[in-house]
C-alpha positions in Angstrom: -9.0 18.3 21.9 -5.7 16.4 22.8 -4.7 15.1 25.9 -1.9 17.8 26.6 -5.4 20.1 26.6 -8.5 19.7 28.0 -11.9 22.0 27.1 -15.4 21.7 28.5 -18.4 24.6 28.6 -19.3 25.4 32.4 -22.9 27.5 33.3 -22.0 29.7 35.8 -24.5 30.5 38.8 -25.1 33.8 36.6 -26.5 30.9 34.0 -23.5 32.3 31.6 -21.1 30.1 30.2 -17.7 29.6 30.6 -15.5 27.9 28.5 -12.8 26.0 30.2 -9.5 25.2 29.4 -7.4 23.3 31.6 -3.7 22.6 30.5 -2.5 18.8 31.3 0.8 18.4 29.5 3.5 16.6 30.9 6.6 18.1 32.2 4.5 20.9 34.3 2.8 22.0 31.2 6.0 23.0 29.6 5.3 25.3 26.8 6.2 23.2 23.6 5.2 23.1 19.9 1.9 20.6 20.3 1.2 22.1 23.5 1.0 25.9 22.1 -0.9 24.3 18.9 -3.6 22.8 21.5 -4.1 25.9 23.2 -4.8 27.4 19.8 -7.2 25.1 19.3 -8.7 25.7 22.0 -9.3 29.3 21.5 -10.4 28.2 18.2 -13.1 26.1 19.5 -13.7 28.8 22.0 -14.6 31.3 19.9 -17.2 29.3 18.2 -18.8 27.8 21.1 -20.6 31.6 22.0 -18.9 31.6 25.0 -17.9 35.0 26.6 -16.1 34.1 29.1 -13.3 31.7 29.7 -11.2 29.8 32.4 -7.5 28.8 31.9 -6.2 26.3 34.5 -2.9 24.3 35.1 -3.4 21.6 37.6 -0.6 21.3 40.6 1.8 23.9 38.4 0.5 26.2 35.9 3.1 26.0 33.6 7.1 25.9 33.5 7.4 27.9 30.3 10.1 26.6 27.6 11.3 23.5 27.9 15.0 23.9 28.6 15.9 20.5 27.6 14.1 20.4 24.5 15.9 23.9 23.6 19.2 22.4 24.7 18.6 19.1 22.6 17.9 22.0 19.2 20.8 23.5 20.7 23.3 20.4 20.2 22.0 19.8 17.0 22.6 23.1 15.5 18.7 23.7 15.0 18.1 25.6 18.2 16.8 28.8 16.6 14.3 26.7 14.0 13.3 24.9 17.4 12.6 28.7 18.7 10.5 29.7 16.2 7.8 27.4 16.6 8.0 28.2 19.7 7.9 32.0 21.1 5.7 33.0 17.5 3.1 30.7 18.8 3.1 31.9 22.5 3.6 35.5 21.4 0.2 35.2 19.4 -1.7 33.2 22.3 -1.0 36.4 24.4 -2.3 38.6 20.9 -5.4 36.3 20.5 -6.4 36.7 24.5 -6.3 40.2 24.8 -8.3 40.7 21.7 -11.1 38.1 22.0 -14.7 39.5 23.3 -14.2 37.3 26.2 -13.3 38.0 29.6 -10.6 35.6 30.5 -9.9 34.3 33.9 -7.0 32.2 35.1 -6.6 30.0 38.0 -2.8 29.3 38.7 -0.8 27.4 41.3 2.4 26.5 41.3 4.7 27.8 39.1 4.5 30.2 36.4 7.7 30.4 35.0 9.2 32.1 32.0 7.2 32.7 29.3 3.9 31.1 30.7 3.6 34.3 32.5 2.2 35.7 29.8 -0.9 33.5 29.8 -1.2 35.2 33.3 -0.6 39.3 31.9 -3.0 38.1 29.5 -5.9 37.4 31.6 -8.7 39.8 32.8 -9.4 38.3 36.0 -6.0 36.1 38.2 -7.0 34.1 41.0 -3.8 32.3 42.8 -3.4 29.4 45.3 -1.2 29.9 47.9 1.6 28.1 47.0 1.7 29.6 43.3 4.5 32.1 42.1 5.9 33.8 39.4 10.1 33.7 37.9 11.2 34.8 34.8 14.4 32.8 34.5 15.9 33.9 31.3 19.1 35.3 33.3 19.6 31.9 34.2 19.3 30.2 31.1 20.6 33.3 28.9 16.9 33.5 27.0 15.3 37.1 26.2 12.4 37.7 27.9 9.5 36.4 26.1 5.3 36.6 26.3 5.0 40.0 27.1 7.5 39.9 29.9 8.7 43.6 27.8 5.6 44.5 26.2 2.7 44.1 28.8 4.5 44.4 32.1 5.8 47.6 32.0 2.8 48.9 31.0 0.9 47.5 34.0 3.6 47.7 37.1 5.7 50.4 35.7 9.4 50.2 33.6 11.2 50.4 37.1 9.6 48.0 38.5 9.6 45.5 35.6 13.3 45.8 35.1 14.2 45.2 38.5 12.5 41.9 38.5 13.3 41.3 35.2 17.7 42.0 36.0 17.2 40.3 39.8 15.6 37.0 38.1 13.4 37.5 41.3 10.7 35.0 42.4 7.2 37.2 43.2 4.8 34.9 45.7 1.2 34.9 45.4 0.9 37.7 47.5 3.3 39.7 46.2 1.6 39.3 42.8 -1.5 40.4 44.0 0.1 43.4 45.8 1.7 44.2 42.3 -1.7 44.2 40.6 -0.8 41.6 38.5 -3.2 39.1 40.4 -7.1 39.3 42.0 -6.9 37.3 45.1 -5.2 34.6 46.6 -7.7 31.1 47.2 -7.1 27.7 48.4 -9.6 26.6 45.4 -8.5 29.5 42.9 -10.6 27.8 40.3 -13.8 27.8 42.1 -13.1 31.6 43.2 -12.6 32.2 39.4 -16.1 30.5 38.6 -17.5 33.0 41.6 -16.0 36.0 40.4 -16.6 35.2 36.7 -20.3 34.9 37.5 -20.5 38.3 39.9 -19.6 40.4 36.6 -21.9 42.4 34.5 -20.6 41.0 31.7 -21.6 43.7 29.1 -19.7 46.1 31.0 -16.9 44.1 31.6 -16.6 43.2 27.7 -17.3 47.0 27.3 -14.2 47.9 29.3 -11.8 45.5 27.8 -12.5 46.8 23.9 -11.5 50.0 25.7 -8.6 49.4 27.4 -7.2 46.8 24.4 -8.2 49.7 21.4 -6.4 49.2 18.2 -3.9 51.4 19.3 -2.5 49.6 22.3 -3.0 46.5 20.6 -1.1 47.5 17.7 1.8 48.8 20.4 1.5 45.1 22.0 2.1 43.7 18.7 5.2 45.5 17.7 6.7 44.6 20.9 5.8 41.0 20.9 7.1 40.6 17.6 10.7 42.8 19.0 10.4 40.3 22.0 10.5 37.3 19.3 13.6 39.0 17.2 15.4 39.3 20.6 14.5 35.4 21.7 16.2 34.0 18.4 19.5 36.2 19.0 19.7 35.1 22.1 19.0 31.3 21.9 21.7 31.3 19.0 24.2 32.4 21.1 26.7 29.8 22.6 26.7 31.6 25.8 23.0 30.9 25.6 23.5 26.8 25.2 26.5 27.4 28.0 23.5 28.5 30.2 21.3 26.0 29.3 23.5 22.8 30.2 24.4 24.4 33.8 20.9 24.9 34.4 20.1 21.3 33.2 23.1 19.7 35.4 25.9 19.6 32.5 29.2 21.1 31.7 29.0 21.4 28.1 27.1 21.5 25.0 28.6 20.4 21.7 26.5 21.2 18.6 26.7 18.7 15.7 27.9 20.4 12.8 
């Protein structure tokens, strides 16, 4: 495994494993090319380990989604939508491969979960938070479409109103209000070690029982479509030059100017 990933097998009290996979990429985990590759790795190597269940970790901030400047530097060099699609395909099928492995996933987040890295989060069976963790989506503020299931899980779990709100007031949720949303289990000053507890409570056939049943073919095949629309919408957006206009504000500058 690389260094922007780290793996390990865990025995829970419940003398089950638990595969672990903590995300330790510079840049708060920003969700780049190698660092999506390593997380598909790692749910490579997780699903022949024997593992059924799973922990996904962040350190002091989950993750920070896209890297803006990276998008930005695509952007000036007239290869921003090329930079995008090894980008939002990979997350879009991370989210695909979670919700339809026989493994109950847990996360432990603090920090910030930003953008698209939310989805990693929507993905999960079980969401433990620290405190100081919260959720943003961002793309009004850098001119991005929402990506990771920001329009094809979240609606489905806290409602369409409720989901565009957040989505058109670029809102911050607290830990707190994520849990009150459904969207997260508890909030812990040691999330991971509430995670590990949790994880190891479960009647695990039941639990893997209940997730084949709530992610049938069906809804899975519904999740897929509106990934994939998610992706379409994503390279529009980031080819736009009101997009790269976004992009520089956020990151401090005035301008971008694309060599052609």
């Amino acid at each position: 495994m690389t260094g922007l990933v780290q793996s390990s097998v865990t025995c829970l009290a419940s003398g089950v494993d638990c595969f672990q996979i903590a995300l330790s990429a510079p840049r708060a985990n920003a969700l780049e090319p190698d660092l999506l590759a390593a997380l598909h790795a790692a749910l490579d190597k997780l699903e022949t380990s024997g593992a059924r269940t799973a922990l996904l970790s962040g350190g002091k901030n989950f993750s920070t989604g896209g890297d803006v400047g990276r998008f930005l530097e695509a952007a000036e060099n007239s290869q921003a939508v090329e930079y995008a699609r090894k980008v939002v395909p990979a997350l879009q099928s991370l989210v695909l491969r979670m919700i339809g492995m026989p493994v109950i996933f847990g996360c432990a987040a603090r920090g910030a979960v930003t953008g698209g890295a939310a989805g990693l989060l929507w993905a999960s069976d079980l969401v433990m938070l620290s405190a100081d963790a919260f959720v943003q989506p961002y793309y009004a503020t850098v001119g991005f479409a929402p990506d990771g299931g920001w329009t094809a899980l979240l609606p489905e779990f806290i409602g369409l109103p409720a989901t565009r709100r957040w989505l058109l007031a670029d809102a911050r949720r607290d830990a707190g209000d994520l849990v009150a949303l459904g969207l997260a289990d508890r909030v812990d000053q040691a999330p991971e070690d509430k995670a590990f507890h949790d994880l190891a409570k479960l009647d695990l056939e039941v639990a893997l029982e209940t997730k084949a049943r709530l992610w049938d073919a069906r809804r899975k095949t519904a999740v897929q479509d509106r990934l994939e629309a998610e992706t379409e919408a994503f390279l529009r957006r980031i080819a736009a030059t009101d997009t790269h206009t976004k992009m520089a504000r956020f990151l401090g500058r005035q301008e971008v100017t694309p060599n052609v």
